[in-house]
C-alpha positions in Angstrom: -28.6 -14.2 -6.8 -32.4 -13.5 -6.1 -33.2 -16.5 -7.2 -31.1 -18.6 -5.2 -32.2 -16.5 -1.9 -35.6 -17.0 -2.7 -35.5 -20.5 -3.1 -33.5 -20.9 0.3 -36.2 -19.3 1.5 -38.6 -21.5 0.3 -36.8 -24.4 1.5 -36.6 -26.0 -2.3 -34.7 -29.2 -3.0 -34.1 -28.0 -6.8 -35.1 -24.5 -8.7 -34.7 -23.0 -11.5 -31.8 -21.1 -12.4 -31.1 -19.3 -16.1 -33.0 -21.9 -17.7 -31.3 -24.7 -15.9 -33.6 -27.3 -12.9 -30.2 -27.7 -10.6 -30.3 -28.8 -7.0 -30.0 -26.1 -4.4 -27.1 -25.8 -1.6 -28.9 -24.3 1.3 -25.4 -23.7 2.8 -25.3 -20.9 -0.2 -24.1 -17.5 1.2 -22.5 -14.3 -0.1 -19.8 -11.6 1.0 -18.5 -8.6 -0.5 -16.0 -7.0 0.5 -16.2 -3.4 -0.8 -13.7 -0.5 -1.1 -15.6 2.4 -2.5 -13.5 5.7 -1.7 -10.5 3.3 -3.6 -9.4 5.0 -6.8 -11.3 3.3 -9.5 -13.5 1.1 -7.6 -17.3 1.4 -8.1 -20.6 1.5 -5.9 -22.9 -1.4 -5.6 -25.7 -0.6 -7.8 -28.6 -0.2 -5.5 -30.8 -3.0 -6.7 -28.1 -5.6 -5.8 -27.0 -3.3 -2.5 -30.4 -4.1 -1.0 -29.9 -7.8 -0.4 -27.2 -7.3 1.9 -26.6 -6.1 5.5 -23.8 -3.8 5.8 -21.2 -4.3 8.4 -19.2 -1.4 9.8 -15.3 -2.0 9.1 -12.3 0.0 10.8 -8.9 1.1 9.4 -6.6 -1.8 11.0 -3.7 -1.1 13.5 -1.0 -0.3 10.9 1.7 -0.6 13.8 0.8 -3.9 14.9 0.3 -5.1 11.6 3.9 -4.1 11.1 5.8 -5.2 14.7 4.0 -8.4 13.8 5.9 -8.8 10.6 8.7 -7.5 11.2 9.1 -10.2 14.4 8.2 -12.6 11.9 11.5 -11.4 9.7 13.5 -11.6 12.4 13.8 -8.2 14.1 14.1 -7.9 17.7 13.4 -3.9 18.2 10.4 -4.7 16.1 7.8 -2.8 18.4 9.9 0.3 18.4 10.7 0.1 14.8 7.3 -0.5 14.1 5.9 2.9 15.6 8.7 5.0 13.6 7.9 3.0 10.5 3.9 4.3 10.7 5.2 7.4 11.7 7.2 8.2 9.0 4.5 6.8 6.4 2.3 9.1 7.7 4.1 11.9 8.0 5.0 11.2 4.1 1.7 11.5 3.0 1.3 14.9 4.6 4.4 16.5 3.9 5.1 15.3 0.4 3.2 16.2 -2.8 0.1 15.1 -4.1 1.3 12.4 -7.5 -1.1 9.3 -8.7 2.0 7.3 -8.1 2.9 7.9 -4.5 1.1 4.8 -2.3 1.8 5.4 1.7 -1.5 2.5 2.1 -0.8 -1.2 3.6 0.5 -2.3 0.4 3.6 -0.1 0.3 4.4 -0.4 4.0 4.2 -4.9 3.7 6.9 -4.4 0.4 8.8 -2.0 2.6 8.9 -5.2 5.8 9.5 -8.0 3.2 12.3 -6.1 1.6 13.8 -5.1 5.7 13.9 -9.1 5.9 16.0 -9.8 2.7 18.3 -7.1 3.8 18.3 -8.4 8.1 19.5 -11.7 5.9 21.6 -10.6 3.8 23.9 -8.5 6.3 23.3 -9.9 9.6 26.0 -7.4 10.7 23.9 -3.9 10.1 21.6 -2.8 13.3 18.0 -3.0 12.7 17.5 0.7 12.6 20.1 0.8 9.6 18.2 -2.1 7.9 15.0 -0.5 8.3 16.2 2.6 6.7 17.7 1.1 3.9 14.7 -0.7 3.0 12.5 2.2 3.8 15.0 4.2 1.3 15.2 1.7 -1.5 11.7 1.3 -1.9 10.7 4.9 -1.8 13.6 7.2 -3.1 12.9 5.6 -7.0 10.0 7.1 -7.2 10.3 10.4 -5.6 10.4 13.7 -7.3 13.0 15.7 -6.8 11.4 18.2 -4.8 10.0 15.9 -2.4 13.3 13.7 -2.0 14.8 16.3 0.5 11.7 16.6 2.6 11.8 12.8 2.8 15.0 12.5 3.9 14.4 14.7 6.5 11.6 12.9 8.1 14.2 9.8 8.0 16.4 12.0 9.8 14.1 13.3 12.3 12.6 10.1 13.1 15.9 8.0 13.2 18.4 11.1 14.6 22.2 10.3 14.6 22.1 7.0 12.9 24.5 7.2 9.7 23.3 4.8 6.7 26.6 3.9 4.8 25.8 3.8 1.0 25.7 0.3 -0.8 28.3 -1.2 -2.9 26.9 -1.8 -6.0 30.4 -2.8 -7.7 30.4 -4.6 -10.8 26.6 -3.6 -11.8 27.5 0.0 -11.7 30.9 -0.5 -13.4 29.0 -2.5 -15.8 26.3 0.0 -16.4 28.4 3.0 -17.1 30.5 0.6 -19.5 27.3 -0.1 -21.4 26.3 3.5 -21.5 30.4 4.6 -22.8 29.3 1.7 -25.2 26.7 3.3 -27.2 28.1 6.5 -26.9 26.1 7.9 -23.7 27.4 10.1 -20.8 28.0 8.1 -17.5 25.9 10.9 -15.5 25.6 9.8 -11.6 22.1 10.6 -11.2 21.1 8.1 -14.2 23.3 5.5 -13.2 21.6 6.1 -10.1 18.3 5.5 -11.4 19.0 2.8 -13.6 20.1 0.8 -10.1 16.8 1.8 -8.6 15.3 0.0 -11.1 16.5 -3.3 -10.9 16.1 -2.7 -7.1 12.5 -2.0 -8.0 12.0 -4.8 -10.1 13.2 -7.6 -6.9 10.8 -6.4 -4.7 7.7 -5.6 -6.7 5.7 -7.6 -9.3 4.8 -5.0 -11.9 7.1 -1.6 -12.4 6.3 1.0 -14.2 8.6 4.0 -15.5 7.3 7.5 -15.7 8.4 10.5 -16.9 8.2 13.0 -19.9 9.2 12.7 -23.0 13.1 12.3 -24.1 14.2 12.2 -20.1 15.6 8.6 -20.3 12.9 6.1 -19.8 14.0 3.8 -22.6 17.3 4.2 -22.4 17.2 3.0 -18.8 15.2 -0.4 -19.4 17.1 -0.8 -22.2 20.7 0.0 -20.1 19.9 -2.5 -17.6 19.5 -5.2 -19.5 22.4 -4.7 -21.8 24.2 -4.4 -18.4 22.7 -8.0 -16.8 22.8 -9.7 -19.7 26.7 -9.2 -19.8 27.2 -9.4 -16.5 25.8 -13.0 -16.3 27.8 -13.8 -20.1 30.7 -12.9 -18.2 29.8 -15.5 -15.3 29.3 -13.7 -12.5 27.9 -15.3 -9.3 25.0 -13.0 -8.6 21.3 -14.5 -8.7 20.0 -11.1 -9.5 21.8 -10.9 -12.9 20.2 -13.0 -15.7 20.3 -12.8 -19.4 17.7 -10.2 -20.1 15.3 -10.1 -23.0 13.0 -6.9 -23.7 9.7 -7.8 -25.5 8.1 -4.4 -26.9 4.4 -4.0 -27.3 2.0 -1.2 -28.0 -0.9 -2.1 -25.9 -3.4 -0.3 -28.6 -2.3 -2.1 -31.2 -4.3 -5.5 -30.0 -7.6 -6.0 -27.7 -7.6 -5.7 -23.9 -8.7 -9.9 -24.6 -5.0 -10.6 -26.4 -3.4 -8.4 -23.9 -4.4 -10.1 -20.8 -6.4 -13.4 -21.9 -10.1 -13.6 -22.1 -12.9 -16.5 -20.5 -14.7 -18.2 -23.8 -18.6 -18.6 -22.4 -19.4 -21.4 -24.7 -16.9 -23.8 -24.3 -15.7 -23.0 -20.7 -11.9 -22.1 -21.8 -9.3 -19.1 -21.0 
């Protein structure tokens, strides 16, 4: 990158670079964006540092972010929902316990609006503040601990008082899933039907999911229950988009290269 600089500097037609006489683009220019108080981001190194100004950067307007896209969904009380929304996010991530996977940041609360918009579709009939809540509630609730799932509850509570959030109908998935759990000899336990739901909930809303949890409390058992459960719910022909024939692929991650895993750039011959 010196070398480019440099020869911008120098106003060159050509330079060298690595070996290479290639003709210089004076319109050449570089920004980084940096996140270093990120969880497993790193510094600049100091060398490279030095060649560029900083800029001073501010933590954006969550609540306008979100007003702006819920309006964009569709939501009329989008300014008012907005300001509870943030609230509550915040409020979360000082009430509720200190886990790696908990994520109150911009991420979580732009799944959260996206998956209020799906919902404002797909029952037109609900009030906002219900729709909110449900989406609010299906995005967070799966991956709660138990201790913290009555605390955040009762921020929902506090922040939306009096409104009552009727439960959904899951129907044939759940009568499916505790059929496939009778099948292979399981108990139909609420809780894990509950949980096995959650995940398929998860799954249309986020692109990568990950289950967690101790040894022997289900994890397997839940992947594994789901799509058993979709996989004969659309043999069966039922009209539901969300249910597809389901294939699990197993792989131990130590047992090939971090290359195989995710693909790797060959240098000599320019080819992923």
């Amino acid at each position: 990158m010196l070398t480019i600089t440099q020869a911008i500097r120098q106003q060159k037609k050509t330079f060298e670079f690595i070996g290479s006489k290639i003709p210089l683009n004076t319109r050449f220019g570089v920004f980084i964006t940096m996140n270093p108080g990120y969880a497993g981001r790193t510094e600049l190194p100091d060398n490279l540092k030095s060649l560029f100004r900083p800029v001073a950067m501010m933590v954006p307007d969550y609540g306008l972010i979100a007003e702006i896209i819920l309006y964009s969904e569709g939501f009329g009380e989008a300014a008012l929902l907005s300001r509870k929304m943030v609230n509550m996010y915040r409020l979360a991530s000082e009430q509720l316990s200190k886990q790696d996977h908990y994520d109150f940041g911009m991420r979580a609360v732009k799944s959260v609006l996206v998956m209020a918009g799906q919902l404002k579709r797909a029952n037109p009939g609900l009030t906002e503040e219900v729709t909110l809540i449900r989406a609010l509630r299906d995005s967070n609730v799966p991956k709660f601990l138990a201790d913290d799932l009555p605390l955040f509850m009762g921020i929902i509570s506090d922040l939306f008082p009096g409104v009552f959030i009727p439960n959904v109908d899951y129907g044939e998935l759940k009568i499916e899933v505790e059929n496939q759990l009778r099948i292979h000899q399981l108990q139909t336990v609420p809780m894990f039907v509950g949980k096995i739901i959650q995940l398929l909930e998860t799954q249309l809303v986020r692109h990568g999911v990950m289950v967690v949890g101790v040894t022997m409390c289900g994890k397997s058992i839940n992947s594994l229950t789901l799509s058993r459960a979709l996989t004969a719910l659309r043999k069966r022909g039922v009209d539901d988009a969300n249910f597809q024939k389901t294939k699990i692929s197993t792989l131990n991650p130590k047992s090939i290269k971090m290359e195989e895993l995710y693909g790797n750039f060959n240098l000599n011959t320019g080819e992923w």
